[in-house]
Backbone as CSV, one residue per row, in Angstrom:
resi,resn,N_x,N_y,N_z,CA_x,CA_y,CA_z,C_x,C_y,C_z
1,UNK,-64.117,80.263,-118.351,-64.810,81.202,-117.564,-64.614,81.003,-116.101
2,UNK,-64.381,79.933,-115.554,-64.241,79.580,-114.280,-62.732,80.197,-113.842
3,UNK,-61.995,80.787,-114.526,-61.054,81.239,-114.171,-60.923,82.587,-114.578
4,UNK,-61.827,83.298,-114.822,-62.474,84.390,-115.099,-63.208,85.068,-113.306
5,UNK,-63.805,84.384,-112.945,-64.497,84.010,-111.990,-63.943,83.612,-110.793
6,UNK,-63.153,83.311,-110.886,-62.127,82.713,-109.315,-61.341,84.151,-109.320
7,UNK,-61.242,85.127,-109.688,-60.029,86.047,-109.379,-61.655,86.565,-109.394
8,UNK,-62.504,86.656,-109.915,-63.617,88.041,-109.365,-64.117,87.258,-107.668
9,UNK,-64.323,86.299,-107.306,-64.734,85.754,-106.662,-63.517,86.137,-105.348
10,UNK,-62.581,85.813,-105.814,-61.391,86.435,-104.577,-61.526,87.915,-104.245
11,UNK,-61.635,88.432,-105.432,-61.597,89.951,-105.178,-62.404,90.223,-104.183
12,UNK,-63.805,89.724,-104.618,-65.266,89.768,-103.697,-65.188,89.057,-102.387
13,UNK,-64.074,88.478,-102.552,-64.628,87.612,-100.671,-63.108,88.350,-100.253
14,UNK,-62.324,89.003,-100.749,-61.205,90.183,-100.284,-61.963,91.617,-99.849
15,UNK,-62.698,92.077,-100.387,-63.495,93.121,-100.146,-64.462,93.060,-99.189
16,UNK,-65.157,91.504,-98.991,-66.131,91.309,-98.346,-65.129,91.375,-96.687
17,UNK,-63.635,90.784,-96.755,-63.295,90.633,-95.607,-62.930,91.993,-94.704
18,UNK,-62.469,92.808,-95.997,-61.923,94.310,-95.692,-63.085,94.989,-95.003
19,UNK,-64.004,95.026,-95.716,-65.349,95.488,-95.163,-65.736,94.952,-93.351
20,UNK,-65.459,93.721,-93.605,-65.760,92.707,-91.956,-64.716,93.505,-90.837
21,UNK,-63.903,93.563,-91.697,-62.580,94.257,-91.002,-62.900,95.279,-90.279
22,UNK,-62.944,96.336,-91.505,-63.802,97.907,-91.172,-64.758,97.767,-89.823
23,UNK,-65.686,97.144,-89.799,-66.740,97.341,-88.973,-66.371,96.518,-87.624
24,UNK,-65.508,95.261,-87.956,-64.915,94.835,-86.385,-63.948,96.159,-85.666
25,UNK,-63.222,96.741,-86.523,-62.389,98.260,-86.387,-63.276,98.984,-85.931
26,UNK,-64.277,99.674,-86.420,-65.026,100.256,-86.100,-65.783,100.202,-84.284
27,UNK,-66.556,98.917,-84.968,-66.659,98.606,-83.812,-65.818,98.438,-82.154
28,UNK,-64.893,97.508,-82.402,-63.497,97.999,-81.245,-63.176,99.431,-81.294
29,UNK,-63.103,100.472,-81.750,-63.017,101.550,-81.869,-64.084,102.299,-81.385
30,UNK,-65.305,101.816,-80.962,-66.805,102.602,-80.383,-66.631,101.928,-78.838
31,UNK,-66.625,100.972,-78.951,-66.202,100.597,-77.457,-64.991,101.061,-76.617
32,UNK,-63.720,100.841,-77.237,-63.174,101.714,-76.879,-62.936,103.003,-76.670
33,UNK,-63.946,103.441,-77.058,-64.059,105.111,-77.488,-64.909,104.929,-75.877
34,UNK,-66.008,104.451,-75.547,-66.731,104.420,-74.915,-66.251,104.115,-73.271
35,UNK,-65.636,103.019,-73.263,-64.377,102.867,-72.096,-63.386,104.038,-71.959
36,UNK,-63.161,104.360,-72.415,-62.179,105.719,-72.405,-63.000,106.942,-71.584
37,UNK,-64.450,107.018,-72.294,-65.332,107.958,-71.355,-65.863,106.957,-70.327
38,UNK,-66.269,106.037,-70.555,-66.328,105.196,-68.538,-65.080,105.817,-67.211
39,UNK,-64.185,105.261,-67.714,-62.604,105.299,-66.993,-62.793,106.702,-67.149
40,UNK,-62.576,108.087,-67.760,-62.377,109.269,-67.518,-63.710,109.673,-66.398
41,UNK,-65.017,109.240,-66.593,-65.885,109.563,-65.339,-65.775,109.297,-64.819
42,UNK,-65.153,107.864,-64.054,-65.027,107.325,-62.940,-63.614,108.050,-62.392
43,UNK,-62.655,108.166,-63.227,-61.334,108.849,-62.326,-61.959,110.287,-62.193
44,UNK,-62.565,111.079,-62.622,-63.011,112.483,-62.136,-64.356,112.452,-61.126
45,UNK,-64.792,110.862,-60.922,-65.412,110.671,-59.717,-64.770,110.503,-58.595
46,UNK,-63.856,110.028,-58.857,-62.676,109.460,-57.712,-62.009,110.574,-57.549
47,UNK,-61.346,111.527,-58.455,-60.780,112.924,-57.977,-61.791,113.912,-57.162
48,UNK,-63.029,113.687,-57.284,-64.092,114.884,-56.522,-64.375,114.249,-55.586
49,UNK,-64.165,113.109,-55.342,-64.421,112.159,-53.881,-63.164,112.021,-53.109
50,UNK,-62.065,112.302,-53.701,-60.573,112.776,-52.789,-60.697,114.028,-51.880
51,UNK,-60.900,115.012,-53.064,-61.007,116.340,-52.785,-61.853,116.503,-51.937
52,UNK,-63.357,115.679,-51.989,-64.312,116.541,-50.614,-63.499,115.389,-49.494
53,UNK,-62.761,114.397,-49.440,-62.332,114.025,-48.362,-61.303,114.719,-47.840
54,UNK,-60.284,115.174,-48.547,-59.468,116.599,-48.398,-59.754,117.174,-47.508
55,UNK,-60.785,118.308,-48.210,-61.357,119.251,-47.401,-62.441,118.991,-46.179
56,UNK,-62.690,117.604,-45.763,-63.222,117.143,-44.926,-61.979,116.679,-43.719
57,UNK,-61.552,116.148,-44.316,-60.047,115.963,-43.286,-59.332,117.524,-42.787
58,UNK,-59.234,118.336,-43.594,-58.812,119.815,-43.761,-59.792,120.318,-41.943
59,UNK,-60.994,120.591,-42.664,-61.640,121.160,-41.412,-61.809,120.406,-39.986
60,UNK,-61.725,118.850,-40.000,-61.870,118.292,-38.771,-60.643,118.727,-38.445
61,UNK,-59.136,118.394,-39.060,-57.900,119.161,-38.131,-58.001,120.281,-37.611
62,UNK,-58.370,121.540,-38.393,-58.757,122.633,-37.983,-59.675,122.709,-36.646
63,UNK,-60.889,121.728,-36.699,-61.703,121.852,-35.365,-61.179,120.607,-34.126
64,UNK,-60.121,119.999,-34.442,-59.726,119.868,-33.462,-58.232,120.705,-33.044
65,UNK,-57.225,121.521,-33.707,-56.753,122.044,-33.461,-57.615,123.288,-32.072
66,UNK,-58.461,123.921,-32.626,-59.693,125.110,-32.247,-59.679,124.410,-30.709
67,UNK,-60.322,122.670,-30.925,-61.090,122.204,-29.248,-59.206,122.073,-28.811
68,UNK,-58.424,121.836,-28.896,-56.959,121.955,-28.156,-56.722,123.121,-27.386
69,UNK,-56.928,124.477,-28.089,-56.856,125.572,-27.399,-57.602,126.117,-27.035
70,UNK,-58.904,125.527,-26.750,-59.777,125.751,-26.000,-60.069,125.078,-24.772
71,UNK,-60.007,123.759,-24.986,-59.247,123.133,-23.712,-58.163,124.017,-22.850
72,UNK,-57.020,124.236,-23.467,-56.031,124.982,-22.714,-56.963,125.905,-22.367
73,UNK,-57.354,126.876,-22.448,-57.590,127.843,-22.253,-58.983,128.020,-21.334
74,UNK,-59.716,127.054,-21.495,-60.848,126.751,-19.918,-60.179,126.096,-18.729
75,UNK,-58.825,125.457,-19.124,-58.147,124.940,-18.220,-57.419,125.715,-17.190
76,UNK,-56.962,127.106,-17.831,-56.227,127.876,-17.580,-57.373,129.049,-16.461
77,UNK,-58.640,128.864,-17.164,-59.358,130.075,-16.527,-59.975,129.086,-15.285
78,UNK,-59.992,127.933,-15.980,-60.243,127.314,-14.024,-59.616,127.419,-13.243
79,UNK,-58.125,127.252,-13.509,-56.648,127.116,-12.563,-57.052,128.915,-12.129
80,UNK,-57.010,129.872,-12.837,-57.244,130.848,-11.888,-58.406,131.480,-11.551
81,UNK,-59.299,131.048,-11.728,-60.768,130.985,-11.006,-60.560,130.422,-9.623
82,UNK,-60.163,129.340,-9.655,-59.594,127.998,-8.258,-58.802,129.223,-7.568
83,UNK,-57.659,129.927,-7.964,-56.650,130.516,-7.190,-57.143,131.928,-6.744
84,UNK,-57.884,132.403,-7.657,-58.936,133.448,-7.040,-59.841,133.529,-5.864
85,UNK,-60.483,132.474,-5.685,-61.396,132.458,-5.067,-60.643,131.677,-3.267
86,UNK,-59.842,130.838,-3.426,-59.116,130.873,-2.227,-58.164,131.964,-1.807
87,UNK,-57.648,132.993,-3.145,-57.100,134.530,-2.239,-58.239,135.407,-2.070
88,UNK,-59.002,134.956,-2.662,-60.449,135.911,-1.894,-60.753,135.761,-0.505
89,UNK,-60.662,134.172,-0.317,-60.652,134.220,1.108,-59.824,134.140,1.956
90,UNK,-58.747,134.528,1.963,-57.816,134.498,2.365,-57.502,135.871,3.142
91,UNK,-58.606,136.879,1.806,-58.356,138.743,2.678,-58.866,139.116,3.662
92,UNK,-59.223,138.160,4.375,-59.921,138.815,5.398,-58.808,138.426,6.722
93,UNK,-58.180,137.574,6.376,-56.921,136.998,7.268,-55.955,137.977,7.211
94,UNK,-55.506,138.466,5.882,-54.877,139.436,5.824,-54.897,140.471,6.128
95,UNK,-55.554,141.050,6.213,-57.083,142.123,6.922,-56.504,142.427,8.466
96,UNK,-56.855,140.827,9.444,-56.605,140.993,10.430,-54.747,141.198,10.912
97,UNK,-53.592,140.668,9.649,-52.911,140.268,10.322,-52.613,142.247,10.203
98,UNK,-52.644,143.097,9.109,-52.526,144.401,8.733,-52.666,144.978,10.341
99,UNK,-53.524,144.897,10.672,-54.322,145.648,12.115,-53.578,145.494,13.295
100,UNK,-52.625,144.001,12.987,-52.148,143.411,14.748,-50.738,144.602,14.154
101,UNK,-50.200,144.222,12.834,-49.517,144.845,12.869,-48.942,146.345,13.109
102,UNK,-49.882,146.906,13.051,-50.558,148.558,13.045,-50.316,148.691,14.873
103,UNK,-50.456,147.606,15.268,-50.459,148.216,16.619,-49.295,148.323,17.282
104,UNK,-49.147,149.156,18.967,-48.155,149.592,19.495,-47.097,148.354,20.237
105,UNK,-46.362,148.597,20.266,-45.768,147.542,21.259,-46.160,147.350,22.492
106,UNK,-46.792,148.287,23.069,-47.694,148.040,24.415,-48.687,147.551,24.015
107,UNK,-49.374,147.653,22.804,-50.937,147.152,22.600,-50.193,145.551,22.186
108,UNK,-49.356,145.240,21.971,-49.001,143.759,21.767,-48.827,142.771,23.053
109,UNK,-48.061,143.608,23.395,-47.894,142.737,25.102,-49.201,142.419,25.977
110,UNK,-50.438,142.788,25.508,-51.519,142.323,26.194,-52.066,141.648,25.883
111,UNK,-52.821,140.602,27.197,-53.456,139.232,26.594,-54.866,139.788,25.599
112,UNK,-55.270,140.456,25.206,-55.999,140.676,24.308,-55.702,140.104,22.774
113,UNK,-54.248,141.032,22.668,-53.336,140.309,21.822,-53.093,139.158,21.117
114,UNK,-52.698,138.268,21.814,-52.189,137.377,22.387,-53.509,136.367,21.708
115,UNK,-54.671,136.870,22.135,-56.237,135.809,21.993,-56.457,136.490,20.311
116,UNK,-56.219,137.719,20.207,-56.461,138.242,18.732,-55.449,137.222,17.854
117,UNK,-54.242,137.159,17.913,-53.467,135.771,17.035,-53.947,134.719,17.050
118,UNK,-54.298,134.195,18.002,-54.617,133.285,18.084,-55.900,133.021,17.174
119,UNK,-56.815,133.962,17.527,-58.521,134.104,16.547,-57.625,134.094,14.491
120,UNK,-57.140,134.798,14.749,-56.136,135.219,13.577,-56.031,133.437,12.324
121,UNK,-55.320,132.981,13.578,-54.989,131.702,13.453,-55.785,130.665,13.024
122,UNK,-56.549,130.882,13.838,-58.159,130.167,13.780,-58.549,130.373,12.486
123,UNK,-58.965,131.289,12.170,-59.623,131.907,11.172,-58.980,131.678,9.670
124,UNK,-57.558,131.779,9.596,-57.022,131.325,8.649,-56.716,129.494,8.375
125,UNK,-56.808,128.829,9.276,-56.743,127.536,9.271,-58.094,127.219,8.930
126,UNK,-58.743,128.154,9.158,-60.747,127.493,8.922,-61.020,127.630,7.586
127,UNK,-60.519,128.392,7.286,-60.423,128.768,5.161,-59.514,128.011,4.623
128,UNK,-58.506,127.312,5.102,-57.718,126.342,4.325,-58.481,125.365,4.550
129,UNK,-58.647,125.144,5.874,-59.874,123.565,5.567,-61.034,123.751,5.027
130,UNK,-61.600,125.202,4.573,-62.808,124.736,3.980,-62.558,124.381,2.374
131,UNK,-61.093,124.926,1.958,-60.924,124.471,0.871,-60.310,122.999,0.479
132,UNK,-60.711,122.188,1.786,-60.197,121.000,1.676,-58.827,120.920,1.999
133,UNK,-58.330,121.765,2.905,-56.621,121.109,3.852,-57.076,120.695,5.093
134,UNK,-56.393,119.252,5.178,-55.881,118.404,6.593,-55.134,118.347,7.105
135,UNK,-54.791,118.921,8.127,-53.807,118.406,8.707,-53.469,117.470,9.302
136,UNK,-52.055,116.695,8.923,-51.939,115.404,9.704,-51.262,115.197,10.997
137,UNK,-52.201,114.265,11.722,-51.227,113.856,13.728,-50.615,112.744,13.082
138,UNK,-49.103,113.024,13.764,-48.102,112.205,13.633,-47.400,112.249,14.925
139,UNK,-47.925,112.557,16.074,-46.621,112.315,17.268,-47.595,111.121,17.695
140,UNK,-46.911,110.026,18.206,-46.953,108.736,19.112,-47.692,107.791,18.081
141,UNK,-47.602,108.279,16.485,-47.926,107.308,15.787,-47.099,106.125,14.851
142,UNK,-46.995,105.143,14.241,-46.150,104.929,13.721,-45.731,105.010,12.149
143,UNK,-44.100,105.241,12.513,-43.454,106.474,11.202,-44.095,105.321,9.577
144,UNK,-44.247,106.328,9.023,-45.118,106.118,7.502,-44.001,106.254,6.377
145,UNK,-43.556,106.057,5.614,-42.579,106.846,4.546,-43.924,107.451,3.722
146,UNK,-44.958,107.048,3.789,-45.367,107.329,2.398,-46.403,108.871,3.019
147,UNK,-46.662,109.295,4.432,-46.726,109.994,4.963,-45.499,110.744,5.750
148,UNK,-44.506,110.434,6.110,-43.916,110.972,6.868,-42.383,111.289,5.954
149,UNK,-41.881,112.440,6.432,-40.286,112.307,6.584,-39.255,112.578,7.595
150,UNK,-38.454,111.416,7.862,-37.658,111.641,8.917,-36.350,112.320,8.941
151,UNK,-36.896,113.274,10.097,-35.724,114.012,10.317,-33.855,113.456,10.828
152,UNK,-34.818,113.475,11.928,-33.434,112.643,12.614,-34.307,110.931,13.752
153,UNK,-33.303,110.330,14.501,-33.593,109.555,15.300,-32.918,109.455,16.771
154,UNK,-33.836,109.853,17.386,-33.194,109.561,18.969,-33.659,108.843,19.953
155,UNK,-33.268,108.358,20.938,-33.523,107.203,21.946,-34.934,107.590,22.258
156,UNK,-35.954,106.978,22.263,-36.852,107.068,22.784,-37.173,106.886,23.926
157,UNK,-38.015,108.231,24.519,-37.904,108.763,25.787,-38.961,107.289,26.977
158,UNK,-39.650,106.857,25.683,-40.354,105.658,26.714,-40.385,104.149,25.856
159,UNK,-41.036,103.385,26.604,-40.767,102.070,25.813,-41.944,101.616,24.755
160,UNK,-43.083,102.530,24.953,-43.913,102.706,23.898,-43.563,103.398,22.355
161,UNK,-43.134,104.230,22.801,-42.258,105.073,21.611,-41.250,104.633,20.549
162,UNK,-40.861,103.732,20.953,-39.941,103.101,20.113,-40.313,102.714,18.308
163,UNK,-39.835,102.973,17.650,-40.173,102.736,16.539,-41.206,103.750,15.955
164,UNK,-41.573,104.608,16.917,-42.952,105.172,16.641,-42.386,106.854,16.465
165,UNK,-43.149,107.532,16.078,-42.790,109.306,15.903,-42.972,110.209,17.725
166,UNK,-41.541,110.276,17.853,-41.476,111.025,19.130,-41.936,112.565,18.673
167,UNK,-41.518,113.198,18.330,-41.892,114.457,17.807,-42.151,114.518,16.382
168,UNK,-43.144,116.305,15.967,-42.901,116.748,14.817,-42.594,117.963,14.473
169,UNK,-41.658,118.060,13.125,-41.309,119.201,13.858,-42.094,120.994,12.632
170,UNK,-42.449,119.901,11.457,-43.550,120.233,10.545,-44.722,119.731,10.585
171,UNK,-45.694,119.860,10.689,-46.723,119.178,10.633,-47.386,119.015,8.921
172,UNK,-47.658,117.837,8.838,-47.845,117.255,7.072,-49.325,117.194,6.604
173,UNK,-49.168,117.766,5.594,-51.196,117.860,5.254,-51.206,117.611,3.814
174,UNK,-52.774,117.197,3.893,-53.070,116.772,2.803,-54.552,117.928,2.423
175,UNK,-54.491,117.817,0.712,-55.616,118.683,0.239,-56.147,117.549,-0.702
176,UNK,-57.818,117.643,-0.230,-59.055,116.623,-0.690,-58.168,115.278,-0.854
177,UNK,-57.495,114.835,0.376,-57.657,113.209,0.450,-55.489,112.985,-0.289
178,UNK,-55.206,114.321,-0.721,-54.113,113.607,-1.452,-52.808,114.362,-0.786
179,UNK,-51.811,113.978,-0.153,-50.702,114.492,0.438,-49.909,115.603,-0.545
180,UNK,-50.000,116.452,0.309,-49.157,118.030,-0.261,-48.054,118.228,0.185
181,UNK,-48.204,117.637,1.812,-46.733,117.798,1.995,-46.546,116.931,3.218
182,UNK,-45.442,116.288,3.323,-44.774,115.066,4.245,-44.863,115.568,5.705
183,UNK,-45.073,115.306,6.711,-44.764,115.450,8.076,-43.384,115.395,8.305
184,UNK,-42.662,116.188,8.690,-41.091,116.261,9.219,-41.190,115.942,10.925
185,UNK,-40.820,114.493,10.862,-40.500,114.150,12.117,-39.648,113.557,12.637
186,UNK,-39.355,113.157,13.882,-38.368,112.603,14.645,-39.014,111.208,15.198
187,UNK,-37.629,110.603,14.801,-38.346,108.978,15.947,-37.988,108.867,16.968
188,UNK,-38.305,107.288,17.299,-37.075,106.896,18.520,-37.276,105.521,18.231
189,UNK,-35.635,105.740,18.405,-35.221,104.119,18.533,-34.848,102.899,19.448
């Protein structure tokens, strides 16, 4: 009987293992089933967290593209706001020079004339400096490169002069503090 019994006994601890089997299968098979939906929520978390960074990156280019040409474009209406408002004042210079011109050649030759250019003059130099032009003195001073440009050089007429600006023959200005244009002068050497 004991050998009756050893083949039922195998059978039974063969079945018992198949069974162990099954349910370790099973089991690895629920977990893995289960990891499979972890990892698929987390990558379709990670795809909807791309995407609103996307479209978050998307619209900041867009609004800084927008502040670029808007910049340009307040830049542009200042530059001629600025250029407006100094030919605004400027018409009244123009104004006067219309009028000298209008007149006769006898009405020119009189010192009336003569004091009207001059006011003319005045008047238009008083609107460039109020918009901030200087003009610069450069005779009997000494020559600058970084202010001045020299024309030519000739013997200087005294012994002070030497090295220094005998004449000019442009006069050089600056607008709010920054040089616009060089003094054209002469030395002596």
């Amino acid at each position: 009987m004991s050998n009756d019994n050893h083949p039922t006994n195998l059978e039974e601890q063969s079945q018992d293992e198949t069974l162990l089997t099954d349910e370790v299968l099973q089991e690895d098979s629920q977990d893995a089933g289960s990891e499979i939906v972890e990892e698929n929520d987390a990558l379709a978390r990670l795809q909807q967290e791309n995407q609103e960074l996307r479209d978050k990156y998307l619209r900041l280019l867009a609004e800084f593209d927008n502040f670029k040409k808007r910049n340009v474009r307040e830049r542009m209406d200042l530059i001629n706001t600025a250029a407006q408002d100094t030919v605004t004042a400027l018409l009244p210079v123009l104004d006067d020079f219309d009028r000298a011109q209008n007149l006769t050649d006898e009405q020119k030759k009189t010192p009336a004339f003569q004091e009207g250019i001059h006011l003319v003059y005045q008047k238009l130099f008083n609107v460039l400096k109020s918009k901030g032009l200087e003009p610069m003195d450069s005779t009997g001073q000494d020559f600058d490169p970084e202010l001045h440009s020299a024309i030519t050089e000739i013997p200087a007429p005294t012994e002070e002069l030497k090295g220094k600006i005998v004449d000019t023959v442009e006069r050089g200005y600056s607008l709010k503090g920054k040089i616009i244009r060089h003094a054209k002068v002469v030395t002596g050497k």
